[in-house]
MDAnalysis code that builds the backbone (N, CA, C; Angstrom):
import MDAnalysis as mda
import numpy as np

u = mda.Universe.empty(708, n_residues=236, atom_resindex=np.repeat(np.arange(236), 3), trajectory=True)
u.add_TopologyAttr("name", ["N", "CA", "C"] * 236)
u.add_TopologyAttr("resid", np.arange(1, 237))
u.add_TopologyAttr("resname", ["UNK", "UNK", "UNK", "UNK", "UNK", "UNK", "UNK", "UNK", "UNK", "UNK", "UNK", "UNK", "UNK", "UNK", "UNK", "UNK", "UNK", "UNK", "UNK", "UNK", "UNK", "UNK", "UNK", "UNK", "UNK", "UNK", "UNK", "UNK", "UNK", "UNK", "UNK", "UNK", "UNK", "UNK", "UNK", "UNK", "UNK", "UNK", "UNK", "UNK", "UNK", "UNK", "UNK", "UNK", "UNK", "UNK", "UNK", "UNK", "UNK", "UNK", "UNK", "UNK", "UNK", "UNK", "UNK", "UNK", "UNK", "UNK", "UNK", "UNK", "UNK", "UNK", "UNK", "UNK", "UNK", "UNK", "UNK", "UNK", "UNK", "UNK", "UNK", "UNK", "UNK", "UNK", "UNK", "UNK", "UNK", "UNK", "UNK", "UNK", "UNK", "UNK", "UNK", "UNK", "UNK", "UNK", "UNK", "UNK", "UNK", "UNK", "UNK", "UNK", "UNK", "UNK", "UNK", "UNK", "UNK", "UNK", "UNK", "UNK", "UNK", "UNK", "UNK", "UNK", "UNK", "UNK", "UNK", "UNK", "UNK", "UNK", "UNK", "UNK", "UNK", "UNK", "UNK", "UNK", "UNK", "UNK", "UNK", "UNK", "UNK", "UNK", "UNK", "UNK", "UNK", "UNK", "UNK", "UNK", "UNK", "UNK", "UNK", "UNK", "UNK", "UNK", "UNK", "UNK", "UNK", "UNK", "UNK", "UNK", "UNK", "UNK", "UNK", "UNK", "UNK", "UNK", "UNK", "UNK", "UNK", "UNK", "UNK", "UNK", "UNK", "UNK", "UNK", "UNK", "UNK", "UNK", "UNK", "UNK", "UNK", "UNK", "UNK", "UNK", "UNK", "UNK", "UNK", "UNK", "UNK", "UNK", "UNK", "UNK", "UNK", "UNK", "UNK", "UNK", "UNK", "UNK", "UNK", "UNK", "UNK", "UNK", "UNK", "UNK", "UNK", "UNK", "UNK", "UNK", "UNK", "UNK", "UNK", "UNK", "UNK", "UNK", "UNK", "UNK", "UNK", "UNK", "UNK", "UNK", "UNK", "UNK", "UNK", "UNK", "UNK", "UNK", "UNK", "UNK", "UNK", "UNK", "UNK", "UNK", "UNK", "UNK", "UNK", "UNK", "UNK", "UNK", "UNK", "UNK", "UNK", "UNK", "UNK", "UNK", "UNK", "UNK", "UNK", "UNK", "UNK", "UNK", "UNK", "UNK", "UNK", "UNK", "UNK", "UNK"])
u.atoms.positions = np.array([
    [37.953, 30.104, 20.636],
    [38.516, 28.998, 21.405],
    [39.740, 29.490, 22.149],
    [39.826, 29.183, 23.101],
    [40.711, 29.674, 24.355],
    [41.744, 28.491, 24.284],
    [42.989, 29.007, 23.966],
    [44.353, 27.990, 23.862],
    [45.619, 28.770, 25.233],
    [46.166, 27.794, 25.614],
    [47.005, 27.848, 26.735],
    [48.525, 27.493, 26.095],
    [49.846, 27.883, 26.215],
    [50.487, 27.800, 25.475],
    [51.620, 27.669, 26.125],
    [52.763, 27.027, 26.521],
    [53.988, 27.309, 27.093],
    [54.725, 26.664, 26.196],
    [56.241, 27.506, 26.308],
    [57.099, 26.399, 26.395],
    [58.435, 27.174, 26.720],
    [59.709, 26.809, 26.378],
    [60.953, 27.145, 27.078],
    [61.182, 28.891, 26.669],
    [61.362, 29.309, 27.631],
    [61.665, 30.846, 27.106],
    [63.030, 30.723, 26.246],
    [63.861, 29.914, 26.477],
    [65.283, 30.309, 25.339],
    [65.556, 28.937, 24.824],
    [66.649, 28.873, 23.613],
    [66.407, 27.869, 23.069],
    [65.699, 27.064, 22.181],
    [64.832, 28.490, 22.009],
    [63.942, 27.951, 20.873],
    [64.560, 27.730, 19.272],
    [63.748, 27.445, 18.260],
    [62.238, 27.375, 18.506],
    [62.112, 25.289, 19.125],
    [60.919, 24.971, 19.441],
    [61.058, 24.236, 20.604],
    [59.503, 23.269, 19.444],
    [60.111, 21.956, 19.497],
    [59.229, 21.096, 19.184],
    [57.675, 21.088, 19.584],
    [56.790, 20.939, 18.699],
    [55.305, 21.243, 19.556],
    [54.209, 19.425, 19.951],
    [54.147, 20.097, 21.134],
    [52.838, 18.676, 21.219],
    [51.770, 19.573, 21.593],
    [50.686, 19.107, 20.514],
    [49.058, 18.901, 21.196],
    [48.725, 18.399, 22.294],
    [47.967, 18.913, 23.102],
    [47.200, 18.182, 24.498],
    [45.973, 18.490, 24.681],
    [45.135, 17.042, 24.703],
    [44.227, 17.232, 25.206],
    [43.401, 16.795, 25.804],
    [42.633, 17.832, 26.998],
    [42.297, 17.552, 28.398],
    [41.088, 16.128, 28.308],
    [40.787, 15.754, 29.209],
    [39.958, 14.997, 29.632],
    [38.822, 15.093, 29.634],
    [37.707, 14.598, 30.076],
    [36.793, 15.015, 30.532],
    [36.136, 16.181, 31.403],
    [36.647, 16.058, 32.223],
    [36.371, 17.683, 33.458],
    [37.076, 18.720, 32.910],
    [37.799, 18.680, 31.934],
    [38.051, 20.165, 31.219],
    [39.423, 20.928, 31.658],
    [39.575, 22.218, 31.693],
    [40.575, 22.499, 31.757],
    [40.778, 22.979, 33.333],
    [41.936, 22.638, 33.851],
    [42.209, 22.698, 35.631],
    [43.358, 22.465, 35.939],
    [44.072, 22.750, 37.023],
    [45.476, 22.207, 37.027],
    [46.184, 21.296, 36.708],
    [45.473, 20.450, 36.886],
    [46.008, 18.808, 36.557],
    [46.617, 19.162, 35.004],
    [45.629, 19.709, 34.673],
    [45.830, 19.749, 33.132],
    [46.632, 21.019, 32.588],
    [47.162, 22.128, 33.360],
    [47.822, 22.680, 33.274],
    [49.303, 22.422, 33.514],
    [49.514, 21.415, 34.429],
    [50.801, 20.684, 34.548],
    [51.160, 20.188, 34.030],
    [50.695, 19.468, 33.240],
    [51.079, 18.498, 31.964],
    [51.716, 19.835, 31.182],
    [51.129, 20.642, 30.497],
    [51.377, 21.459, 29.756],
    [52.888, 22.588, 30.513],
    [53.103, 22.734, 31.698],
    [54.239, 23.426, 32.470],
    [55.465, 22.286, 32.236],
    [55.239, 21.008, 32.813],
    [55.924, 19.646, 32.343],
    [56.889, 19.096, 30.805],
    [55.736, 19.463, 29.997],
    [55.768, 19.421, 29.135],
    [57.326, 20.884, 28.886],
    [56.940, 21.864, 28.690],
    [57.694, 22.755, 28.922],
    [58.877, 23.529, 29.047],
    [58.874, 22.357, 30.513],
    [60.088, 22.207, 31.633],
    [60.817, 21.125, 30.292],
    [60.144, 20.188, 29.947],
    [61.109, 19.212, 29.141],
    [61.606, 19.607, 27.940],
    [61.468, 20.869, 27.427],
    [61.789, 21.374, 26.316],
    [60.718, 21.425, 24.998],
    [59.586, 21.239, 25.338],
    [58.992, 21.221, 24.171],
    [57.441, 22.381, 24.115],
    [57.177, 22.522, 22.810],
    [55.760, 23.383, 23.327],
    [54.963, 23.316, 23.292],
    [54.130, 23.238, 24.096],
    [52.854, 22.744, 24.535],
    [51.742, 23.437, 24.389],
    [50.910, 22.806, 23.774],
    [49.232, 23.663, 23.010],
    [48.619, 23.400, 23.562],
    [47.735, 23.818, 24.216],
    [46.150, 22.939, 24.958],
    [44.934, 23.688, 24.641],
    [44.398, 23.236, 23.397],
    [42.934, 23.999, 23.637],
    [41.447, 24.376, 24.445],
    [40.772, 24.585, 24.715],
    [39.707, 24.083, 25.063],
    [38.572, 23.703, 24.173],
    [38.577, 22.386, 24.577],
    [37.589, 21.767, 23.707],
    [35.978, 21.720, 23.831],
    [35.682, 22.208, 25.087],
    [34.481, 22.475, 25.477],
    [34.095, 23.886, 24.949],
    [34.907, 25.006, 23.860],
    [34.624, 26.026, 23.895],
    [33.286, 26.331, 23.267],
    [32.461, 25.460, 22.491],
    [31.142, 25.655, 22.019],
    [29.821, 25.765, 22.596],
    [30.172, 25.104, 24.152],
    [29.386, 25.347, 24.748],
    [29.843, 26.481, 26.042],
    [30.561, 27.012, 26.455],
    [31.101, 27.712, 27.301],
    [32.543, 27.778, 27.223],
    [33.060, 28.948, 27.583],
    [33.979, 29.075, 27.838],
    [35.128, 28.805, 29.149],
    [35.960, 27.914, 28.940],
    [36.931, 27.542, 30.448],
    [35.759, 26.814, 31.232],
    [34.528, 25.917, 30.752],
    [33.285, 25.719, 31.908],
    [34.381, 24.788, 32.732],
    [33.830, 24.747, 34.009],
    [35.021, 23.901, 35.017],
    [33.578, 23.127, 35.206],
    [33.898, 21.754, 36.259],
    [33.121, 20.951, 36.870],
    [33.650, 20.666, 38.811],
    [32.609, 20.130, 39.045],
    [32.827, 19.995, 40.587],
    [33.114, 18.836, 40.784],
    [34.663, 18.732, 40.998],
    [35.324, 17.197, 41.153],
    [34.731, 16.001, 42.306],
    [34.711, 16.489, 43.679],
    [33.803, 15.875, 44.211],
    [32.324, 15.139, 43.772],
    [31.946, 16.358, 43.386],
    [30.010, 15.930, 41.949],
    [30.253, 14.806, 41.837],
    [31.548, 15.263, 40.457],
    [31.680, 13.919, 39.188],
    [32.193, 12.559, 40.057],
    [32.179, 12.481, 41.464],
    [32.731, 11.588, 41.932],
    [31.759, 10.489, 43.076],
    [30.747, 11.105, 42.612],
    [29.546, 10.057, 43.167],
    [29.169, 9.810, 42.031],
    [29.259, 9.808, 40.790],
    [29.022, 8.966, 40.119],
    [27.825, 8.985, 38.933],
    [27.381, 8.267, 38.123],
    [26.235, 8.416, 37.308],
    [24.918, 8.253, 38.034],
    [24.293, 9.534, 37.520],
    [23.279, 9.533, 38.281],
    [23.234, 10.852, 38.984],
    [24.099, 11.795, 39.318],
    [24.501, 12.730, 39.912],
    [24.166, 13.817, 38.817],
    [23.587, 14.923, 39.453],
    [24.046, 16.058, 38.760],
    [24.978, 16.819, 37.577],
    [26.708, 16.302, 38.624],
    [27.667, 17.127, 38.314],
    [28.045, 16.057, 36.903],
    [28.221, 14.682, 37.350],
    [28.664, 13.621, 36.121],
    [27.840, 13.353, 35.270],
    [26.304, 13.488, 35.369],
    [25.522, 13.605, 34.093],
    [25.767, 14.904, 33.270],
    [26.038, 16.113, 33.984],
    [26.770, 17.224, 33.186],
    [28.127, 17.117, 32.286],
    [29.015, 16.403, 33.061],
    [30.188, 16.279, 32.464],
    [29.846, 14.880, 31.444],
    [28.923, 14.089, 31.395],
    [29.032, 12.882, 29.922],
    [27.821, 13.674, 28.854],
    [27.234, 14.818, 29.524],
    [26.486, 15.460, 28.381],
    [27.942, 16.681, 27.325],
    [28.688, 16.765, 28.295],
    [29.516, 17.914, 27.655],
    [30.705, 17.010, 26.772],
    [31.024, 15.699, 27.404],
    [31.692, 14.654, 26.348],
    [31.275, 14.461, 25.369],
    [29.489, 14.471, 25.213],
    [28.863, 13.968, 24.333],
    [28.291, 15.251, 23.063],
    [28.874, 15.988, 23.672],
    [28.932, 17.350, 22.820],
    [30.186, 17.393, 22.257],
    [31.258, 17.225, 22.157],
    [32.210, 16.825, 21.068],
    [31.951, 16.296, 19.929],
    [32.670, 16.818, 18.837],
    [32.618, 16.103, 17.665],
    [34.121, 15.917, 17.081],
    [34.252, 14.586, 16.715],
    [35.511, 14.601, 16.588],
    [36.288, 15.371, 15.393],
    [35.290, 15.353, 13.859],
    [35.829, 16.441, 12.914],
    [35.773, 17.914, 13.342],
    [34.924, 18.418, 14.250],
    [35.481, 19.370, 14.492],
    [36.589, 20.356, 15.178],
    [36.589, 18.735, 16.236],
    [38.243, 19.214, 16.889],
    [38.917, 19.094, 16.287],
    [39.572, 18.588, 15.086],
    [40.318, 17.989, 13.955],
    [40.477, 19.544, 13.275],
    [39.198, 20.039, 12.992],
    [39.568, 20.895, 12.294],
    [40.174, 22.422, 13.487],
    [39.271, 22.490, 14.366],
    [40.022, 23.138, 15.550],
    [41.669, 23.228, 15.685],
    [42.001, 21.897, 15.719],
    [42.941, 22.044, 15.604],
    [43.946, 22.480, 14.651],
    [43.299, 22.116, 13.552],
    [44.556, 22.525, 12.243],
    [44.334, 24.116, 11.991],
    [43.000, 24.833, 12.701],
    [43.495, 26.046, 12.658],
    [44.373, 26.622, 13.857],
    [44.339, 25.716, 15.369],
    [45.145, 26.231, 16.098],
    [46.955, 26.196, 15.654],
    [47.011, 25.169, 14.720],
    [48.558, 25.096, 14.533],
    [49.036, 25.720, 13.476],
    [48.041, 26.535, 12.595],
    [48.127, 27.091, 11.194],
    [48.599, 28.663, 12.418],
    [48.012, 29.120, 13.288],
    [48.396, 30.180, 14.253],
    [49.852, 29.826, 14.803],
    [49.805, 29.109, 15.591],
    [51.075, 28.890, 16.221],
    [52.210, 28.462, 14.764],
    [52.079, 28.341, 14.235],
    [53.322, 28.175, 12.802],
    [54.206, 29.488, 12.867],
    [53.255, 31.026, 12.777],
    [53.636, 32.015, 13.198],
    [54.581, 32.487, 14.646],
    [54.302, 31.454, 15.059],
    [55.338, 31.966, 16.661],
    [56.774, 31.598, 16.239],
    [57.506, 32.005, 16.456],
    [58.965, 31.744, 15.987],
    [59.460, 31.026, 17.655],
    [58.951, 31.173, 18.281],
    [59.498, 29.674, 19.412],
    [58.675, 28.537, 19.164],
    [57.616, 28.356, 17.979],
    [57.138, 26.788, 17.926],
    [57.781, 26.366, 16.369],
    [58.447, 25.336, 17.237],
    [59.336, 24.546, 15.759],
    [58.374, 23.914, 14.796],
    [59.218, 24.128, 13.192],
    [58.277, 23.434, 12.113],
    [58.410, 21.933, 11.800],
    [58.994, 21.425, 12.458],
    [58.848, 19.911, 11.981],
    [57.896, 18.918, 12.523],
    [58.205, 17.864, 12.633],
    [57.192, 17.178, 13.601],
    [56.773, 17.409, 14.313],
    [55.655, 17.143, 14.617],
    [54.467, 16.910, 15.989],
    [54.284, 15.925, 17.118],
    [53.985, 15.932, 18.179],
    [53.834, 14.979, 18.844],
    [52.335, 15.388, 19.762],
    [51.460, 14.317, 19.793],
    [50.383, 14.864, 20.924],
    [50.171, 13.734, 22.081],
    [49.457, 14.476, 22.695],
    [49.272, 13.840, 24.048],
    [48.070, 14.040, 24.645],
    [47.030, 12.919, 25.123],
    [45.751, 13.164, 25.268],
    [45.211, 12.041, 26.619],
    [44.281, 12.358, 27.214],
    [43.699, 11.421, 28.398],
    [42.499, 11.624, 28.327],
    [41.695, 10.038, 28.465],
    [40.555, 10.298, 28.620],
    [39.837, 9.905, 27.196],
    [38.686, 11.010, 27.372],
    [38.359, 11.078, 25.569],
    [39.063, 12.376, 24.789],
    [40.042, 13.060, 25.595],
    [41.774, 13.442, 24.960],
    [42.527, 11.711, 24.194],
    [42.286, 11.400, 24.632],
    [43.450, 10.114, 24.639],
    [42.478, 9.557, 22.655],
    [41.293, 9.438, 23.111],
    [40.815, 9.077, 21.638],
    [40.959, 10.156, 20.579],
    [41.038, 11.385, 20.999],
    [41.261, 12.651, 20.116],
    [42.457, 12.419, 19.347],
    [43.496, 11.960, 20.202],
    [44.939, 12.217, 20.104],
    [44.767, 10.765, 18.592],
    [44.056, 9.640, 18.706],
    [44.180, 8.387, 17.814],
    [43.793, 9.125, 16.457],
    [42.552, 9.580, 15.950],
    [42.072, 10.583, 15.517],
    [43.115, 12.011, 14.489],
    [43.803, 12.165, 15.208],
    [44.405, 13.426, 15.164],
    [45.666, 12.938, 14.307],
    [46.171, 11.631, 14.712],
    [47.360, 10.847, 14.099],
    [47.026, 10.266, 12.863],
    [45.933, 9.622, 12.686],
    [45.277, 8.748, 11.502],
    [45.096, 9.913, 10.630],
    [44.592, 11.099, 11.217],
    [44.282, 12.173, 10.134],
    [45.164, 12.888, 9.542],
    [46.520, 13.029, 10.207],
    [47.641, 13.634, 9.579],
    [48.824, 13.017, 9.677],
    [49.283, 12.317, 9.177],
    [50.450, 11.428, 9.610],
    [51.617, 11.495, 8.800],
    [51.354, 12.908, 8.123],
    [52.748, 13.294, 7.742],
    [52.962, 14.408, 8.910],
    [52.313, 14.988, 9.334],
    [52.348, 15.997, 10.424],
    [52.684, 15.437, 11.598],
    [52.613, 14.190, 12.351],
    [52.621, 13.795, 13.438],
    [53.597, 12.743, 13.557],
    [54.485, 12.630, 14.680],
    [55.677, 11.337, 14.706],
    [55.158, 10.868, 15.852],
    [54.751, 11.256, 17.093],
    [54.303, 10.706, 18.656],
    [53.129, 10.736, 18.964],
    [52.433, 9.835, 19.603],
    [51.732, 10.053, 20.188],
    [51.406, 9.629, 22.090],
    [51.143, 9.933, 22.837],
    [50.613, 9.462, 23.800],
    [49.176, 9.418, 24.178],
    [48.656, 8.205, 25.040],
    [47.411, 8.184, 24.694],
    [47.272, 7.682, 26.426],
    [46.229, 7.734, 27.294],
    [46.497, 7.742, 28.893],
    [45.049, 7.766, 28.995],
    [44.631, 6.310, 29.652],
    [43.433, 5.772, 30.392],
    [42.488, 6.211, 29.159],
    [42.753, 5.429, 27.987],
    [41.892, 5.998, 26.654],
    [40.363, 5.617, 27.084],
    [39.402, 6.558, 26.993],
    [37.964, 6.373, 26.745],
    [37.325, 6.294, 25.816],
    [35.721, 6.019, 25.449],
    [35.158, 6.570, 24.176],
    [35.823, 6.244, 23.042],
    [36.492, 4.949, 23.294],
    [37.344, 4.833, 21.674],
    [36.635, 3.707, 20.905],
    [35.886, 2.807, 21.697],
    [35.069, 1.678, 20.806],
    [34.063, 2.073, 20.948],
    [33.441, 1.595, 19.546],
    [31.839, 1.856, 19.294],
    [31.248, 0.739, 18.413],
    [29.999, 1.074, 18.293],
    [29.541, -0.090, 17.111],
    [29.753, 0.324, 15.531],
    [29.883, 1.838, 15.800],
    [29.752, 2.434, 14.447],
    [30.925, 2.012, 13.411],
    [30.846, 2.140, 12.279],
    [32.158, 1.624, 11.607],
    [33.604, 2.343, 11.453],
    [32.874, 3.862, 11.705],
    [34.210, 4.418, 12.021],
    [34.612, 4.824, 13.513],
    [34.418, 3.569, 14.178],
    [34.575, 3.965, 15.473],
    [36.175, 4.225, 15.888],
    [36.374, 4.998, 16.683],
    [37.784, 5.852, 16.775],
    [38.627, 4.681, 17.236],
    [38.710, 3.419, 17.298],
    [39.486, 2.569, 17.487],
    [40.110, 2.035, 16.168],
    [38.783, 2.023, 15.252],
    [39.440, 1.334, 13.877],
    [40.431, 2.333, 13.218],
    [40.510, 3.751, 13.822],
    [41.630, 4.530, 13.023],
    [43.332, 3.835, 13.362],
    [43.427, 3.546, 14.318],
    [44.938, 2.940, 14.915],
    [45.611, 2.452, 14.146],
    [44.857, 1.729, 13.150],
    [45.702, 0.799, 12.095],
    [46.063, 1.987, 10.676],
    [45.709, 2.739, 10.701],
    [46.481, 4.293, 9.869],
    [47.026, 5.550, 10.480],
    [47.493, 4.442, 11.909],
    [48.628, 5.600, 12.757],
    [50.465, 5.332, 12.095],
    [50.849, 5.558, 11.625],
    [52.365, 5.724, 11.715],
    [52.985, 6.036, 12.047],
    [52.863, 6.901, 13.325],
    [53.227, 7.870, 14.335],
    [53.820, 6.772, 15.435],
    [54.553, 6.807, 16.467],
    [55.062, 5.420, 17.340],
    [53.975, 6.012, 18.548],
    [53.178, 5.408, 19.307],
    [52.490, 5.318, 19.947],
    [53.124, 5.227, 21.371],
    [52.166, 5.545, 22.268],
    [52.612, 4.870, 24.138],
    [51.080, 5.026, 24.620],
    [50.759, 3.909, 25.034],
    [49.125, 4.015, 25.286],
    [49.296, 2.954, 27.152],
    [48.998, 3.948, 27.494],
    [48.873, 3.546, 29.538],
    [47.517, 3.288, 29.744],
    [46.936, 2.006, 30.069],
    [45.536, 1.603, 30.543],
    [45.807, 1.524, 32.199],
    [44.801, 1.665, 32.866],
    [44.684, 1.215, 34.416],
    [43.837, -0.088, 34.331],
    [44.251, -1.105, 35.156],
    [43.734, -2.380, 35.413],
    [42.642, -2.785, 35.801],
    [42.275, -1.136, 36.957],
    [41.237, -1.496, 37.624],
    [40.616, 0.071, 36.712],
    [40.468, 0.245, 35.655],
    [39.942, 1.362, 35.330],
    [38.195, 1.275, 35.599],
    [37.191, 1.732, 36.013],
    [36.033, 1.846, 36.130],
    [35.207, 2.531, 35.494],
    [35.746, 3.092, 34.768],
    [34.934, 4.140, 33.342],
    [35.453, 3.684, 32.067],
    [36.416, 3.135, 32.090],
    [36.732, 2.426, 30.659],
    [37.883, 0.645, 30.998],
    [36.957, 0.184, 31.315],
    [37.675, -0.959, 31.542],
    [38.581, -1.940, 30.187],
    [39.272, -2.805, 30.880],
    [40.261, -3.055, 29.915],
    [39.185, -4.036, 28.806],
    [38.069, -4.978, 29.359],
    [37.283, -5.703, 28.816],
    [36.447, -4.599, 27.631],
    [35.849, -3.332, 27.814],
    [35.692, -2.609, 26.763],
    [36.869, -2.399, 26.293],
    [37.776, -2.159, 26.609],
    [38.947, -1.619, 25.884],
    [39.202, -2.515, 24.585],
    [39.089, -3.674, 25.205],
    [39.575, -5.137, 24.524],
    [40.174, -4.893, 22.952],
    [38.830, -4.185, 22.051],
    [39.094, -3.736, 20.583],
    [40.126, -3.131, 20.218],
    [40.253, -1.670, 21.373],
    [41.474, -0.903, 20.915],
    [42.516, -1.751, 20.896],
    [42.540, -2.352, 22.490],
    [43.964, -3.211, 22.245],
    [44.498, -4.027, 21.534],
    [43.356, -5.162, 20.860],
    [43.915, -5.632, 19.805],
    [44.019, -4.534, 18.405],
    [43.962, -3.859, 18.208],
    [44.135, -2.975, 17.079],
    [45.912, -2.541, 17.612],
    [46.616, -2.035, 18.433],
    [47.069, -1.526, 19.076],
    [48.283, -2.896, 18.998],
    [47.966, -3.895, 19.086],
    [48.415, -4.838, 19.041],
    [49.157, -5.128, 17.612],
    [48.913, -4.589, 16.379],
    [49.253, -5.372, 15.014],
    [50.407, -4.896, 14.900],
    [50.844, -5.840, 14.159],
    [52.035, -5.786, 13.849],
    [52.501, -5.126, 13.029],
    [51.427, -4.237, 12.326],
    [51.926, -2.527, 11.694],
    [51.886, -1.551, 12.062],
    [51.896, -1.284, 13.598],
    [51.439, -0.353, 14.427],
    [52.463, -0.365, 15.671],
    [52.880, 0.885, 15.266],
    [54.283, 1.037, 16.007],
    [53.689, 1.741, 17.834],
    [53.521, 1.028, 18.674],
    [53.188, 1.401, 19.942],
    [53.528, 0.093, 20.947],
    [53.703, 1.179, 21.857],
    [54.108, 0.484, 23.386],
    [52.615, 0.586, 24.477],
    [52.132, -0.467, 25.022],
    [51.235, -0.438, 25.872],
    [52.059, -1.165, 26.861],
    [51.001, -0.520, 27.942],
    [51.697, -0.904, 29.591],
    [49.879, -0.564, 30.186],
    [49.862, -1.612, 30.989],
    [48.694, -1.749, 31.423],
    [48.931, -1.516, 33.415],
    [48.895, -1.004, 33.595],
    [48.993, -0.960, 35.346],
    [48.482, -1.365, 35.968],
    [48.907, -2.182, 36.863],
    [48.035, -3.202, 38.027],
    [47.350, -2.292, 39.195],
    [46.188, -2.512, 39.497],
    [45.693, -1.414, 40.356],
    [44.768, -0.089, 39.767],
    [45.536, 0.303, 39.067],
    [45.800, 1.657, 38.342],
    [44.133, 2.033, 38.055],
    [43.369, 3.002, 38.273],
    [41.825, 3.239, 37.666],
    [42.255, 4.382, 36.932],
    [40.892, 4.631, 36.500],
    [40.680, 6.095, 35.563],
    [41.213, 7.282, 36.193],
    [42.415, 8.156, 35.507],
    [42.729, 9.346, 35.903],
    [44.011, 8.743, 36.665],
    [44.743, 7.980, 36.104],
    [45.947, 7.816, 37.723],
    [47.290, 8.833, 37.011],
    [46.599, 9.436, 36.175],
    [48.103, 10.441, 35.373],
    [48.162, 11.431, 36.858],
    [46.759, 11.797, 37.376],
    [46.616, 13.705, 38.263],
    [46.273, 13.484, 39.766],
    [47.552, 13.928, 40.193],
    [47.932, 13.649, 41.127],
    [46.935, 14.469, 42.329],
    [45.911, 15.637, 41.345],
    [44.913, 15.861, 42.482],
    [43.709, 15.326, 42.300],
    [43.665, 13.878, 41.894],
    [42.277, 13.019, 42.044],
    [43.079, 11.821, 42.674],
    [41.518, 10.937, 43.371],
    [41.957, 10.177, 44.507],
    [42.744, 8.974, 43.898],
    [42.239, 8.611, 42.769],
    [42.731, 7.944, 41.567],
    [43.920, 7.891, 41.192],
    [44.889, 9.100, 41.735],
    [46.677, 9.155, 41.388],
    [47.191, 7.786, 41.717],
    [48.278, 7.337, 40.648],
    [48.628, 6.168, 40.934],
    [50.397, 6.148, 40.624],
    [51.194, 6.952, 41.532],
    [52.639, 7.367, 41.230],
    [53.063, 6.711, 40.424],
    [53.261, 5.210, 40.708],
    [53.804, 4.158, 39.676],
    [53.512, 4.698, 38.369],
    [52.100, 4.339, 38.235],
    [51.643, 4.665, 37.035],
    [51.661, 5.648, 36.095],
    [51.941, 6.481, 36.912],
    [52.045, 8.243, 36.203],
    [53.661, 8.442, 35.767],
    [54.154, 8.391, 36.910],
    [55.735, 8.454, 36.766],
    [56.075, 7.392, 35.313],
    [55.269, 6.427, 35.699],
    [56.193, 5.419, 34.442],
    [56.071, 5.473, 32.838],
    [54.445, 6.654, 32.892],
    [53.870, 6.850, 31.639],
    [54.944, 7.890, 31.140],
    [55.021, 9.149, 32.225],
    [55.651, 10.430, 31.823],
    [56.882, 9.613, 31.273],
    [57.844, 8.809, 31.700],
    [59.042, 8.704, 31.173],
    [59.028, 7.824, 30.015],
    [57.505, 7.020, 29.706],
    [57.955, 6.354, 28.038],
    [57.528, 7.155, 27.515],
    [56.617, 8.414, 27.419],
    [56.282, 9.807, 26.816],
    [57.785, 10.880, 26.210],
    [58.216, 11.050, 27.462],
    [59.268, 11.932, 27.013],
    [60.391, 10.990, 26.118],
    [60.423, 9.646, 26.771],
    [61.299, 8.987, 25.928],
    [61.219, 8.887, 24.645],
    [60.158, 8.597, 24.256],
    [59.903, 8.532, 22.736],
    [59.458, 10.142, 21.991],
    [59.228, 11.054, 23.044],
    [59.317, 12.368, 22.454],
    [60.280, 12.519, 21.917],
    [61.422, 12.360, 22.927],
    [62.643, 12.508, 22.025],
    [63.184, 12.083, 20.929],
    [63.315, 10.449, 20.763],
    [63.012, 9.835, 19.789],
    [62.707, 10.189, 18.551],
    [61.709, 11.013, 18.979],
    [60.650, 10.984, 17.516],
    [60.640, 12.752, 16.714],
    [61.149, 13.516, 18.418],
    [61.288, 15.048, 17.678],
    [62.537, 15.519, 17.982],
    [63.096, 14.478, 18.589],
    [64.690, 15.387, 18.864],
    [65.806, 14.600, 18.326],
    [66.037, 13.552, 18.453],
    [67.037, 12.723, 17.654],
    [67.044, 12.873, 16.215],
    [65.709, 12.768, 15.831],
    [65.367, 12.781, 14.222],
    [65.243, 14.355, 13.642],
])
């Protein structure tokens, strides 16, 4: 598995967040987050999660943008649908059992950050370790309700981690009416998170190179993100 890694050259060692990519995989968009990330003082992991079936596979953004039915986007919901969520789980706890060893990634808390069906990884990832994890961010969450009983929505209510979860209004791949479940989960009153729903806002308005960028929206996520990063790995 192919991991991408930054964070501040001095000043370490430097708080770590998980990230992880979206759907279309790993690409600039998603490398900025992780430079961002960075720039703000903290260090940033990004695996690739598609690595079982290829390595770094990219997709053709235009493709995925006519829609179901297409080529390129029936490729990219077959390669979603090739995820498993215990195994990124465990993916991960060997990527951070590695990075423990870097003497610029700090040992205390965690924070992650995910979009997409990243964004359900990240719910997942918190419920499963929540002595390990204080933050999370979660951005245009997909794939999080199901019929099944452990569908990745019902984990929220064994997050203890403080949450920031950004929906788009007009999202078209995961609308707020599917959403509906997470949000009331998201909603209780033992569940420490901030939602902000954006007017306008569709799927993807974090990346500023899909048509979908929604400044408001992005700008306003990044700053309750870092805000409560801090919060949660730097004050404490």
């Amino acid at each position: 598995m192919s991991v991408t890694i930054r964070h501040p050259e001095r000043d370490g060692p430097s708080p770590v967040v998980v990230v992880y990519h979206d759907g279309p995989g790993l690409r600039e968009d998603i490398h900025d987050v992780t430079r961002r990330l960075a720039d703000a003082g903290y260090y940033a992991v990004l695996p690739d999660l598609y690595h079982r079936i290829g390595p770094r596979i990219s997709f053709d953004m235009a493709g995925i943008g006519r829609g179901p039915g297409s080529p390129e986007f029936e490729r990219l919901m077959a390669a979603v649908g090739s995820l498993d969520d215990v195994e990124v789980l465990a993916d991960t706890a060997a990527m951070l059992d590695l990075i423990a060893k870097d003497p610029a990634a700090g040992v205390g808390a965690k924070a992650a950050m995910g979009f997409c069906v990243g964004a359900r990884l990240v719910f997942r990832l918190l419920a499963a370790d929540p002595d390990g994890f204080a933050a999370g961010a979660a951005m245009h969450p997909s794939f999080c309700v199901t019929d099944d009983p452990d569908s990745p929505h019902r984990s929220v209510g064994d997050i203890s981690a403080e949450l920031f979860v950004g929906f788009g209004a007009a999202d078209t791949l995961a609308s707020l009416e599917l959403n509906q479940p997470l949000r009331q989960e998201l909603a209780r009153p033992t569940v420490n998170a901030t939602v902000e729903v954006f007017d306008g806002a569709d799927h993807g308005f974090m990346f500023p190179r899909l048509p979908s960028y929604d400044e408001h929206a992005a700008s306003t996520s990044w700053d309750r993100t870092l805000a409560m990063y801090h919060r949660a790995l730097v004050d404490r």
